[in-house]
Structures are given as structure tokens and as C-alpha cells.
C-alpha positions, 0 to 999 in steps of 0.5 A: 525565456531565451532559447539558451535558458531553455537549453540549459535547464533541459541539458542538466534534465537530461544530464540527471536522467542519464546519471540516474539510468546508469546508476547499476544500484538504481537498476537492479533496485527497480527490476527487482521491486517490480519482480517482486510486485508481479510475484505478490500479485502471482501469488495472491491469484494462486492463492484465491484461485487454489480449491481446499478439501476435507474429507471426513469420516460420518456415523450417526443418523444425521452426520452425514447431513451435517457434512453437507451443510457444512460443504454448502457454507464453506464457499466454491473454493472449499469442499467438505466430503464425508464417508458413512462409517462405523464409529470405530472404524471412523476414528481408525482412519482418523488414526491412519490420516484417511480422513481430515477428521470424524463426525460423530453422532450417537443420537444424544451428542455428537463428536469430532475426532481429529489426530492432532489439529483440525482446520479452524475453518472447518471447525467452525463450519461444522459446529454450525452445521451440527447446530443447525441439523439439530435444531430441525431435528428437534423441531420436527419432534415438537412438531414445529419448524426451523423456521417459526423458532427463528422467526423475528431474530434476523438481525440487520447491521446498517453502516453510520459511515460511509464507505465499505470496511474491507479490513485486511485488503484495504490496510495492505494497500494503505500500507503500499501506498504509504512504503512506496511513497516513503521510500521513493520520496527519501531515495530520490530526495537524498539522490537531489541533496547529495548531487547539490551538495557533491557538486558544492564541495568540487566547486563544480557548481562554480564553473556551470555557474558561468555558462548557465544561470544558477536557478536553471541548475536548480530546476534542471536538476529537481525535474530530472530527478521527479520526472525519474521518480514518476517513471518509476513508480509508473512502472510499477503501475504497470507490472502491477496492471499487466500482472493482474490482467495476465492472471485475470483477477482485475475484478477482484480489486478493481475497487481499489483502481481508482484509489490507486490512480490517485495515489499516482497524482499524489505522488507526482504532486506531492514529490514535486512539492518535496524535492526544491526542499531537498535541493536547499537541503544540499546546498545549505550542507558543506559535507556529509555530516551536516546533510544528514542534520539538515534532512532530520525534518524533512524525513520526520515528516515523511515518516509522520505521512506514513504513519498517517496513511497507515493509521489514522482514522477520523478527524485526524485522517481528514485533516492529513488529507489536506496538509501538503506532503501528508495529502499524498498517503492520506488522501489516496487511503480515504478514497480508498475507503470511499470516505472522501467526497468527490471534489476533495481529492481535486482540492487537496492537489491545488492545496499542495501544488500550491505549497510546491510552488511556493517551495519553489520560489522560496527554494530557488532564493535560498539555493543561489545564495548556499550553493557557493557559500563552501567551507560552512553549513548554513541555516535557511535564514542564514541563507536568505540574508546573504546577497545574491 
């Protein structure tokens, strides 16, 4: 490659870059999402960290007792305390909201009395608790004990799949990879079309033409707008990083680390494998109304990849792990959930660097030939049969 060609793709590189840094919109639209990613962040550490306490109103001979194994089974960020009062006088500082609630206990039946709602947890935790306290009472009567009533019925759970189910905290980061790579992807993507098709429709692309070959134009173009892309999400790596270190809760999801750095190849990967395609997109169009036809596919399946990675499960959720473009949520959702072997995120980046470059190649036939054909929209091979 001459030192010219060199040149001339850098400066269209660096021209999209300065464009894009300019952009007020582009901006604030950063600074915003990465104030709201330390915020989430902020508020999920506060909200771990944050100490709940009942207090309760106890009458009866093991009431009190019952309070405490319920204190013992809610955990260290709850506390459950209790004050031995008279049955009367209990539902009297239930009234005047002295107490969360009153536990009861009249030697045959208990009771808990509330004013109008009770914490569902602490409901629970009671319940149990009464359960338990009772069952030892009764024991000691028939002079046994908790232990040989409960003997043979401890139950053992084995897990066919691998993989741990962390439910709730493992769909929200399947559901932040899948937005952060749909938006990106359909921001950025569009940013390339309308910049084809703008220059397109100023003939501009007509004089670079003769200072610079077309395809450099081409590549200049898509680089700078993937090499934007990637910062940004890298930025939003690092508010997230930088946040979580602050706070001091990296523990709590270092498990998902390493989903997270995939997702962040897969995205590179993946957008970069996307963006000659929206390039052609823009060439192909002769005006706004015809880009919006030419993209129904390419963002049908962005929404299908989204999708992907948010639901699927199984065979189905193996299979988007593969396929180009969908690889890059559905991949990242299976480490996630520790489901894919180790060289299968390895496999599935050459699987879709090789479709990036054959959309590349493919892509740059069909751009030289669109690009100066103004005046009409064109299909891709209706592009391809039109001479160079």
C-alpha cells in the first residue's frame, strides 16, 4: 500500500472521528449514559449495603424465642428485635406504630398483628420460625427431639446443567448487553448510512473520488465510525469499573467479569462485521426515504439478536451463538451463565470475523459501483452488475 493510499484513508478516519467528538448530541448522549451506569451501579451498593429493622411486640411463653430465630434467618442486613409485653398492651403499640408488628402466643395458637400491612419477608420468616419453636416444644413433650423427627428428610437439589442460575442478577446483564449492543449497533450504524448517503446526494463523493481511491473512502469511513463505537462502549466499561471499585462491591459481581469482557470482543467484532453493510446501505439509497427501506433488515435482525440474548435458552441460545451478529449477545449471555465451553467463544469471534470480511470485500464491490449512481435507489444486485 503507497504512502498516499495510506494517507487518504487515515484522513477520512480521522475526518469521521472529529465529526462524531463534535457532535453536541453524540456527547451529551455519552456523559449522560455514563452518569446513569454510575448511578445504577451507586444505587445497587446502597441498596445491598442498606441494614433493615423490625421491631416487634412478643407475649406468650416462646414468642420471644420465635423472634430470635427469625433475627438468625433473616441474614446480617436484617434484624429482627422483639419486646416481652402483654397481649393487650402488644396490639396497643401496634396501633400507635411502636412496633412493626406483635407475635402472639396464648400456649395453644399464636398470632401476628399488624395495622395494616407487614413485611412479606418478615412474614415469612416468622412463620417459619413459629414453626420451628413448636415443633421442639412439642418434642420435648413426647420426650423426643427436633432432630430424630427430622431425620431422613433432608433433601439434596443436583443441578443437570451446568452453570449456576443466578435468576434476576444474570437476565438484567443479559438484558444490558443485549440494549447496549442494540442501540450502539443502530446509532452508529445509521451515523454510517446517512454520511454515505449525505455525501452521495452533495456529489461530494464525486470530487474526494478524484483525489482519493473510492474503497479508501469506504474504509476510512467505517474504521473511524468503529474505532468511535468501541471508545464508547470502553467508556462505559469504565465508569462501570471505576464505580464498582469506588464502592467497593466488585466481589459481589466479579462472577460476571468475565462475561463482560467478552461481550466487549463481541461487540468489537460483531459492529465491525456490521458496519460495511450499513455503508452499502447508504450508497445504495438516493434519499432519506429509500435508507429507511434499505435498513428494515439489517435492524430486523438487530432486533432478533436482542431478543436472542434476552431469551433464548437451549438449543436455540447454542445455535445464536454462532450465527454472525447474533454471536454478539448470545455468546456473552452463555458464558454468562457458565453454559459454554472454553473454546467456544474463541470459535464463534473467527466464525464472524470471518463474515466481517466477507462483508468487507463484498461491501466494497458493491459501494464503488452505488455510490455515484444518484438520481435512484438500487438493490445490491442491481449494484453488482453495474461496471466499475
Amino acid at each position: 500500500m503507497s504512502t498516499r493510499t495510506q494517507a487518504a484513508w487515515r484522513t477520512v478516519l480521522t475526518r469521521e472521528i472529529a465529526v462524531k467528538v463534535r457532535d453536541k448530541t453524540f456527547v451529551i448522549s455519552t456523559l449522560s449514559t455514563m452518569v446513569i451506569i454510575a448511578a445504577m451501579i451507586a444505587f445497587n451498593a446502597f441498596m445491598a449495603d442498606r441494614t433493615t429493622e423490625h421491631d416487634l411486640a412478643t407475649s406468650g411463653p416462646l414468642a420471644a424465642e420465635a423472634v430470635e430465630q427469625a433475627d438468625a434467618a433473616m441474614g446480617d442486613k436484617t434484624t429482627v428485635t422483639g419486646r416481652e409485653v402483654q397481649p393487650v398492651e402488644a396490639e396497643d403499640l401496634v396501633r400507635d406504630e411502636e412496633v412493626d408488628a406483635a407475635l402472639i402466643h396464648d400456649g395453644d395458637s399464636w398470632s401476628l398483628v399488624a395495622d395494616t400491612e407487614i413485611d412479606s419477608d418478615l412474614e415469612t420468616a416468622i412463620e417459619q420460625a413459629v414453626s420451628q419453636v413448636t415443633v421442639a416444644d412439642n418434642a420435648e413433650d413426647h420426650g423426643t427431639t427436633v432432630e430424630q423427627l427430622n431425620k431422613g428428610s433432608a433433601l439434596e437439589t443436583t443441578f443437570l446443567s451446568v452453570g449456576e442460575d443466578r435468576g434476576l442478577a444474570t437476565y438484567l446483564l443479559r438484558f444490558a448487553f443485549a440494549f447496549l449492543f442494540y442501540m450502539a449497533a443502530l446509532i452508529f450504524g445509521m451515523a454510517i448510512a446517512n454520511s454515505v448517503l449525505e455525501e452521495k446526494q452533495n456529489r461530494v463523493v464525486e470530487i474526494l473520488a478524484t483525489a482519493i481511491p473510492i474503497r479508501e473512502l469506504l474504509y476510512g469511513k467505517v474504521l473511524g465510525n468503529c474505532l468511535v463505537a468501541f471508545a464508547q462502549i470502553g467508556l462505559y466499561a469504565a465508569v462501570g469499573l471505576l464505580t464498582a471499585n469506588i464502592l467497593d462491591v466488585t466481589g459481589e459481581f466479579g462472577w460476571a467479569l468475565s462475561a463482560s469482557g467478552w461481550f466487549i470482543a463481541f461487540f468489537v467484532v460483531g459492529f465491525g462485521a456490521q458496519a460495511s453493510i450499513w455503508a452499502v446501505l447508504g450508497s445504495l439509497a438516493s434519499r432519506s426515504e429509500d435508507l429507511q427501506s434499505n435498513t428494515t433488515v439489517i435492524t430486523t435482525v438487530l432486533v432478533v439478536a436482542m431478543f436472542a440474548g434476552l431469551f433464548a435458552q437451549g438449543p436455540w441460545l447454542v445455535v445464536a451463538s454462532y450465527v454472525p451478529i447474533l454471536s454478539s449477545i448470545a455468546m456473552p449471555a452463555r458464558v454468562l451463565q457458565e453454559q459454554a465451553m472454553i473454546w467456544e467463544p474463541f470459535a464463534a469471534l473467527v466464525v464472524c470475523l470471518v463474515f466481517g470480511w466477507l462483508m468487507l470485500r463484498l461491501g466494497e464491490k458493491v459501494y464503488q459501483r452505488a455510490v455515484f449512481q444518484g438520481g435512484r435507489a438500487l438493490t445490491w444486485r442491481q449494484a453488482l452488475k453495474l461496471e466499475d
